[in-house]
Steps between C-alpha positions, in 0.01 A plus 500: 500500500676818675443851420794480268385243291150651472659848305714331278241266321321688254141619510282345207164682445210312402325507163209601618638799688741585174175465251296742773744781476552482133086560457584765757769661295230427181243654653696822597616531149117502371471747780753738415356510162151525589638811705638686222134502348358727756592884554598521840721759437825492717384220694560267177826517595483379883259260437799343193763528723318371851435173231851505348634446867240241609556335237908525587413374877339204360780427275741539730351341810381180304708478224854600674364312782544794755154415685743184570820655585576704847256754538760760517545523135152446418424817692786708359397408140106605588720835604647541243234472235267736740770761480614440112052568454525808706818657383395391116110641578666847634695542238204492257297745725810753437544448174082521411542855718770618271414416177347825440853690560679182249260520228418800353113564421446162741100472511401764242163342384659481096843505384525719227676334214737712296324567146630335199649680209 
């Protein structure tokens, strides 16, 4: 079999491998909601979306058989998701600095409700 003939047949992934990365995907969905039951103030957020893109990797690697394909677009995806985290994680940072300016009375200790006539 030539080089040729190697890249055209398709890549079938094992059942066991498929079955491990769907309790992976399980597991970081219990994770992601244990998360959200601890305070960790703004690092809730990093810690949701560092899952979110593991979970994407493993997805995309085993599922859209990139760990398989040339390693070229493997990398570029990996890229890609690191820099979608980063520019998606610094937008949040901006925003949380901001909100005070946006919303007015942002992190008085009560709202005061209007009375009732």
């Amino acid at each position: 079999m030539n080089q040729a003939e190697i890249h055209q047949s398709p890549r079938v992934a094992s059942v066991k491998s498929l079955l491990g990365v769907w309790i992976a995907l399980i597991v970081g969905t219990g994770l992601t909601v244990g998360v959200t039951s601890f305070d960790l103030g703004a690092f809730n957020i990093w810690i949701g979306l560092g899952i979110a893109t593991g979970q994407a990797i493993l997805v995309a690697l085993f599922y859209m058989h990139l760990r398989w394909d040339k390693p070229f677009n493997a990398y570029i995806f990996v890229f890609s998701f690191a820099f979608l985290g980063l520019f998606i994680g610094l937008a949040l940072m901006d925003t949380s600095q901001n909100q005070a300016d946006m919303i007015p009375d942002f992190g008085a200790a009560e709202s005061v409700a209007p009375e009732m006539p």
